[in-house]
N, C-alpha and C positions, 0 to 999 in steps of 0.2 A: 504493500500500500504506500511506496515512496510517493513525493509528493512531483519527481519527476516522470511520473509515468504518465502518457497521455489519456485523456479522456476517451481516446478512440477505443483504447486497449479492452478486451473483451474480458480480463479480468477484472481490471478495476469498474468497468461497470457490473459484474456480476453483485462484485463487493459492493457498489454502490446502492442497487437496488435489493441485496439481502439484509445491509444497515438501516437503507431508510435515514433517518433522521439522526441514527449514532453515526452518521459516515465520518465527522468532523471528531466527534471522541474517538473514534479508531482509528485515523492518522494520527491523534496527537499523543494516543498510547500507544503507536508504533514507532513514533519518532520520539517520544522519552525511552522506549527500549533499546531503540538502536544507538543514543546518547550512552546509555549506561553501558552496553555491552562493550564501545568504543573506549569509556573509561578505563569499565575492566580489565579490558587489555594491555591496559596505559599502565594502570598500577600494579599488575604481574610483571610488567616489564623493569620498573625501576625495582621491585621488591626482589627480582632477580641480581639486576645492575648490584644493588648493595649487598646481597650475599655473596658474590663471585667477587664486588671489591674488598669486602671483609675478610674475605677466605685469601685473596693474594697478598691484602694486607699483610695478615697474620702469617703466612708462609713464609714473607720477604723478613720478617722480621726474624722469625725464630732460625730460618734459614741462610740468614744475609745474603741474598740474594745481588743485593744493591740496586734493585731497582730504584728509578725517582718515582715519587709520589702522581706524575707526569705519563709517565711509562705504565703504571698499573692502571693510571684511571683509563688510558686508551686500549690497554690490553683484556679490562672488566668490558667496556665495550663491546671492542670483537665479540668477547664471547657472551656477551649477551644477545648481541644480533646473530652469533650461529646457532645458540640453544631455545632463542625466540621465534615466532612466527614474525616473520621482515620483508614485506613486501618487496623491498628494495633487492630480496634474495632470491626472488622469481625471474627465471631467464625468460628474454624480449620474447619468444617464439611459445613460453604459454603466458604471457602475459597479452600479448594478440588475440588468445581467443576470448578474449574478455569482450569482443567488439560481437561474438558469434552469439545470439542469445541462450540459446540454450547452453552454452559452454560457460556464462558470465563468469560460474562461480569455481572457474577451473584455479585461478590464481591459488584459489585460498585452501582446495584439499591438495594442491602443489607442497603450501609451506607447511599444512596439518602433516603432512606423511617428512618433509623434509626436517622439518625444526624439532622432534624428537629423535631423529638420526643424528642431526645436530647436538644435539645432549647428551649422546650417548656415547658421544665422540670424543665430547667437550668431559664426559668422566672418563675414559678412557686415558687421555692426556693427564688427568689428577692420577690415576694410580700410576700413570710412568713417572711423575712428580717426584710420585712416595716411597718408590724402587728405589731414585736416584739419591731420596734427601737420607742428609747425614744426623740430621737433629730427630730425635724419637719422634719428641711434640709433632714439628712440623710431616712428618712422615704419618703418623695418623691422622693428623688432619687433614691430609690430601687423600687417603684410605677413604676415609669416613665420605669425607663431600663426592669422592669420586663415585664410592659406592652407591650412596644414595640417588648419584645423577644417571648413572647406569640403570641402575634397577626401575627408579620413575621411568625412564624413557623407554625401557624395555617392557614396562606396562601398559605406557602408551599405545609403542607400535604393536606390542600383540591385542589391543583394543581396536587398532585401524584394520590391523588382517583378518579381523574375528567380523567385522563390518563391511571387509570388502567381499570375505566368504559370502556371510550372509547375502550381501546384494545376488553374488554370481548364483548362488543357488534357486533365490524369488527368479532370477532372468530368465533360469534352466525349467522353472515349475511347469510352464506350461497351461494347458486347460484343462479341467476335470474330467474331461474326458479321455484324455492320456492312458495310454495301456498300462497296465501290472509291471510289467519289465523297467518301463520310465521311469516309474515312480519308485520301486524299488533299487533302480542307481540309481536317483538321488538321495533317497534314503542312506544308503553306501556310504555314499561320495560327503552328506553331510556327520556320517559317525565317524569314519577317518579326520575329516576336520577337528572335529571334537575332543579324539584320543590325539591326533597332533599337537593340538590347541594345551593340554592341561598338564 
């Protein structure tokens, strides 16, 4: 129900004539949703930004590292734009099909599937950290944050594959009237998933 979408559109008049008279409160509690959502995102980002500057903080320190205060804050950056969903981290050629309608919202399961590979990665690099460092402290510290950003991101992506399963298997169902043999490979095909899955 954005407020750019033309009147011609055959959805928003559907919307139009199933509101009636709410048509005006349901764009304007679509458009405080979409407000909020955009926050939210805002403030996972910087609550990220401050635990990955906290964490090099404290690594530079116990590990004297010698970074400048300079060099970590661009370095919590990076890696919050590689463990974040970042638009700016979407290659030109799917960011194109944003112009394709049905494609619009291709950007954005681009950086859902990317930016917890990004995490994953981004803990990876902390337990090579914690191999290298020589200081105890520091060395669980990077254990710890590492592990936790592994395991989140590894719960993620087996959330996206358990989702994308599901989609291929609805595409596969077919119609009711489908013979015994169909419906029993897909039966199959979704308990393999399953026992894969757990």
């Amino acid at each position: 129900f954005q407020e750019d979408k033309s009147d011609s559109d055959d959805t928003v008049k559907f919307a139009r004539a199933w509101f009636g008279k709410r048509w005006e409160t349901v764009k304007t509690v679509d458009k405080a949703y979409t407000e909020m959502y955009a926050m939210m995102d805002v403030v996972w980002k910087i609550a990220n930004y401050y635990d990955i500057h906290d964490t090099l903080t404290r690594f530079n320190e116990l590990e004297g590292t010698g970074k400048t205060a300079e060099a970590i804050e661009r370095e919590a950056g990076e890696q919050t734009r590689l463990s974040n969903i970042s638009f700016s981290m979407v290659p030109k050629a799917i960011r194109a099909l944003e112009k394709v309608p049905v494609l619009y919202i291709a950007p954005y399961y681009y950086e859902a599937i990317r930016s917890p590979i990004g995490s994953f990665i981004l803990g990876a690099r902390y337990m090579g950290e914690a191999s290298r460092a020589t200081n105890p402290e520091a060395k669980a510290l990077m254990y710890k944050k590492g592990g936790l950003r592994m395991a989140g991101a590894a719960t993620a992506i087996s959330g996206i594959a358990q989702m994308a399963a599901s989609a291929v298997l609805l595409m596969m169902a077919g119609k009711p009237e489908d013979d015994e043999e169909k419906r029993r490979a897909r039966a199959e095909l979704g308990a393999s998933f399953s026992k894969f899955n757990t």
